[in-house]
N, C-alpha and C positions, 0 to 999 in steps of 0.2 A: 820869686813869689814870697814878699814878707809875712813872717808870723807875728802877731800882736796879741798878747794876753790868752789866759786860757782859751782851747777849742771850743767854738760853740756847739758843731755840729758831730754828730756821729753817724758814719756810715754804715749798715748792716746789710749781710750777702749770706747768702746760706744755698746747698743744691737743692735741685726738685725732690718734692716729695714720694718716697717709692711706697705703693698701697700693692699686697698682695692679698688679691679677692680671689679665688678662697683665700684663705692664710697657707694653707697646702701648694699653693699656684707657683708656678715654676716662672711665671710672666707675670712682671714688673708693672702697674700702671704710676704714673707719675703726672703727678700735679705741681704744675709750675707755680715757682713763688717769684716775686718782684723786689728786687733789692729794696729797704727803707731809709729815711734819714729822720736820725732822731735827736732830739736835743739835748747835747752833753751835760746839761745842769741837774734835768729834769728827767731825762729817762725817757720822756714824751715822745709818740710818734706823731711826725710833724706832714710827711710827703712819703709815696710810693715813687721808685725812679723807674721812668719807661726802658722799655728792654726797645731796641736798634729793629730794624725789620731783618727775619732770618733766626731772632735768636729768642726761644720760646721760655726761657726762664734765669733766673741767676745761677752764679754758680760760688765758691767758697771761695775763693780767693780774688783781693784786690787792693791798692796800695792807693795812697794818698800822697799829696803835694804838701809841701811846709805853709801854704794859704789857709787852711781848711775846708775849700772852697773845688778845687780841683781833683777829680779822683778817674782813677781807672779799674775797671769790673769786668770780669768775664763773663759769661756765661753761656748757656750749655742751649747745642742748637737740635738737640735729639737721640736717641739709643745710635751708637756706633757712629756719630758724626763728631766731627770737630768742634774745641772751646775755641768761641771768637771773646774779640775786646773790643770794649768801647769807652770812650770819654765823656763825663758828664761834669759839666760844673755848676755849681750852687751859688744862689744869689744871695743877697744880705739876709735873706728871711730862710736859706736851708729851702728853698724851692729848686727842684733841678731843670735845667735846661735839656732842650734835645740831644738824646745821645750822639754820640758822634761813631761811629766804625774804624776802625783803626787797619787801615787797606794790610792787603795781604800778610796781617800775620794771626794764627789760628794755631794750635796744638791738638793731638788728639788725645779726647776724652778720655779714655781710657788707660791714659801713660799713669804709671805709678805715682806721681804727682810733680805738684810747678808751685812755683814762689813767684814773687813780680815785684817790682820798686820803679816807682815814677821818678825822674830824674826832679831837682829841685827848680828848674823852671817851666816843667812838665811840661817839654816838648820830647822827650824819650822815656822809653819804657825796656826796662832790663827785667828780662825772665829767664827762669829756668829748670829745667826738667828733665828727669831720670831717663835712663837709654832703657828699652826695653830689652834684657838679654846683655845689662852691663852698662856702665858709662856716664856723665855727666855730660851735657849743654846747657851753655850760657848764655844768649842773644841780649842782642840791643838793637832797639829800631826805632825808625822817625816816625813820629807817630802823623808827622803829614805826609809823605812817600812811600811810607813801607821801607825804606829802606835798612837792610837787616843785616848784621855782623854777628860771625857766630866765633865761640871758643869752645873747644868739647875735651874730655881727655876719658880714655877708656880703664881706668880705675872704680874699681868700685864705688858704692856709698852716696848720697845725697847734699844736694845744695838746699838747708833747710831755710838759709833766708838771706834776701840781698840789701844792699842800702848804700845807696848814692851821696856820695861825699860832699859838700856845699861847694865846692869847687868844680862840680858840673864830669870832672873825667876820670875820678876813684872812685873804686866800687868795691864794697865790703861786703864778701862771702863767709858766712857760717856754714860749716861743711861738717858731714859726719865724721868723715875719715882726714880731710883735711885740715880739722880748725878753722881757726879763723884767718883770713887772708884779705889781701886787697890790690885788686885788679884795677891799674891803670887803663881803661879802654884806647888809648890812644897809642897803644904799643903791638905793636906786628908781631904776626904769632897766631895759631891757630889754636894750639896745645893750651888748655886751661890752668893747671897748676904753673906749667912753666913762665906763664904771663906775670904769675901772680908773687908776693912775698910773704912771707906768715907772720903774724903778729902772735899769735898765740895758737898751742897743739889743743889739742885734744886731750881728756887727763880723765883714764878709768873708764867708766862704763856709761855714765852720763851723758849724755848729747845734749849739743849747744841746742836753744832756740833762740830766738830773733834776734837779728842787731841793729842798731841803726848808731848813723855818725851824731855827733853831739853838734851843735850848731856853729861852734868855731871850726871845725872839721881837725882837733889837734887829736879827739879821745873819742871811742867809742863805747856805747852802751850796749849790754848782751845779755841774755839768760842762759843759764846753767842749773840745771835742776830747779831750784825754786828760787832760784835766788837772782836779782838782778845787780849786775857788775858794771863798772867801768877800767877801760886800759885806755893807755896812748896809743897810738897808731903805731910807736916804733916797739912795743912789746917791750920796752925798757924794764920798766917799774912793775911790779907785782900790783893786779887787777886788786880794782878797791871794792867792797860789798856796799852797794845801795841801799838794798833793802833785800828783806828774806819773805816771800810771798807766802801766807797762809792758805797753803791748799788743801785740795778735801783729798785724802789715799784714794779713790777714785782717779783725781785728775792725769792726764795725759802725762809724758814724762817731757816733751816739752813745755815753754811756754812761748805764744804767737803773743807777740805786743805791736802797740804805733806807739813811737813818739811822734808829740806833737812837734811843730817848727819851733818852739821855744824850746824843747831841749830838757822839760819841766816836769810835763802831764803824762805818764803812759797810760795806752790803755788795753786793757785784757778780757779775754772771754771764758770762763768757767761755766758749764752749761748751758742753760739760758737766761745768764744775769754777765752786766759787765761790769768792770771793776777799775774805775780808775786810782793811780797811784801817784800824787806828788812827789817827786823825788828832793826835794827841800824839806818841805815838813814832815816825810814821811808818810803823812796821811793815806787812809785809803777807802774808797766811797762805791760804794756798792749800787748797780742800778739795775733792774727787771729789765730783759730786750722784750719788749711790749709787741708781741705778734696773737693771731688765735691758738687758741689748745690747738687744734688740728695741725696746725707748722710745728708745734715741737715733737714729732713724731721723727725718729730720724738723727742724723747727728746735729751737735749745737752750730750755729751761725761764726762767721768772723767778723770784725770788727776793724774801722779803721776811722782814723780823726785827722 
């Protein structure tokens, strides 16, 4: 799925909205919201995307195809039920088509949390999610079959972001405790870490955030406190600084970014405004996620191009 010139489109997901009536109430009501797509130039909201039948709202996490056009979204089918997924893709105009359901694969709700990366010709979908009581899982699955391969290792700590290599069968994990690694899916073996080789540790108290492969698949791009990096895949050479993101001492201690399919555009969400970053000119362009008062109640949305 070729990328061509800056993204046009921006994908926005966020979970249901929790209202406690009293404010005293021990019970939750929740208002469901609908993923949007809005227009990377302009900030504009363009299309609401339909939610699949079964699944009553969005949910926070979702990953995109190097087209800008192909994206995968969860979301949340109710209190104590399972996050399903589905695929939707956008026409020339950022209008979405009918979701699609992505057959039996579902996590539950309530797992400490999941990452996800759409392969580059977004026929697979790699997720992954904390063990409750310990542990990492890693899956990969057909997104027309279901068909599903797992890697787990009972090690502490989290897989904070994945990112599928342009070569269709390396997979680049940012780990708490592991660093940074890269999982050839094509390799036997159940054990996660053991699958895997390290490009780079872990260094101090900081936690990685997102990575994704660069478009030739030789170097990858990462966040590390505020700063976005590049290294080679063989961890040779000491990681180069890209740029140094200006954040507000509020902001989280990681940072979630997409690169686009060029390799060029990232983009980022800092409450409810997103930010894209050329990494050429350095530039960086500020936009409002254009929903009602009433959605920013809650935590801020995610973002994907």
């Amino acid at each position: 799925m070729p990328a061509t010139g800056p993204p046009r489109f921006i994908v926005i997901a966020r979970t249901p909205i929790a209202r406690f009536i009293p404010a005293n109430s021990k019970t939750a009501t929740f208002t469901p919201v609908r993923p949007s797509v809005q227009d990377a130039k302009t900030g504009k909201f363009l299309f609401d995307i339909p939610l699949p039948p079964g699944v009553k709202s969005s949910w926070q996490v979702l990953a995109a195809a190097p087209d800008n056009r192909t994206f995968v979204l969860s979301g949340w089918t109710g209190p104590d039920s399972p996050i399903r997924f589905f695929r939707i893709h956008l026409d020339e105009k950022g209008r979405p088509g009918e979701p699609a359901l992505i057959p039996g694969f579902d996590t539950d709700g309530l797992s400490p949390g999941y990452v996800m990366a759409l392969s580059p010709d977004g026929t697979r979908l790699a997720l992954s999610a904390t063990v409750i009581g310990g542990g990492v899982n890693v899956s990969v699955v057909d997104l027309s079959t279901g068909h599903r391969r797992e890697w787990s290792t009972s090690q502490p700590g989290m897989v904070l972001s994945l990112a599928w290599a342009p070569n269709g069968h390396d997979l680049a994990l940012a780990s708490s405790r592991g660093g940074l690694r890269i999982l050839d899916v094509r390799r036997p073996g159940p054990e996660l870490f053991g699958a895997t080789r390290l490009v780079k540790a872990v260094e101090g108290f900081w936690p990685l955030g997102s990575v994704a492969y660069a478009p030739d698949g030789k170097t990858l791009v990462y966040a590390v406190r505020s700063a976005i990096e590049r290294i080679s895949i063989t961890g040779e050479e000491p990681p180069q600084v890209l740029a140094q993101l200006d954040r507000p001492a509020t902001a989280s201690l990681t940072v979630v970014f997409s690169l686009d399919g060029t390799g060029r555009h990232l983009l980022y969400v800092e409450g409810w405004r997103s930010f894209q970053l050329d990494l050429v000119s350095g530039r960086v362009t500020g936009l409002p996620i254009l929903v009602g008062e009433h959605q920013k109640k809650g935590g801020s949305p995610q973002a994907a191009w």
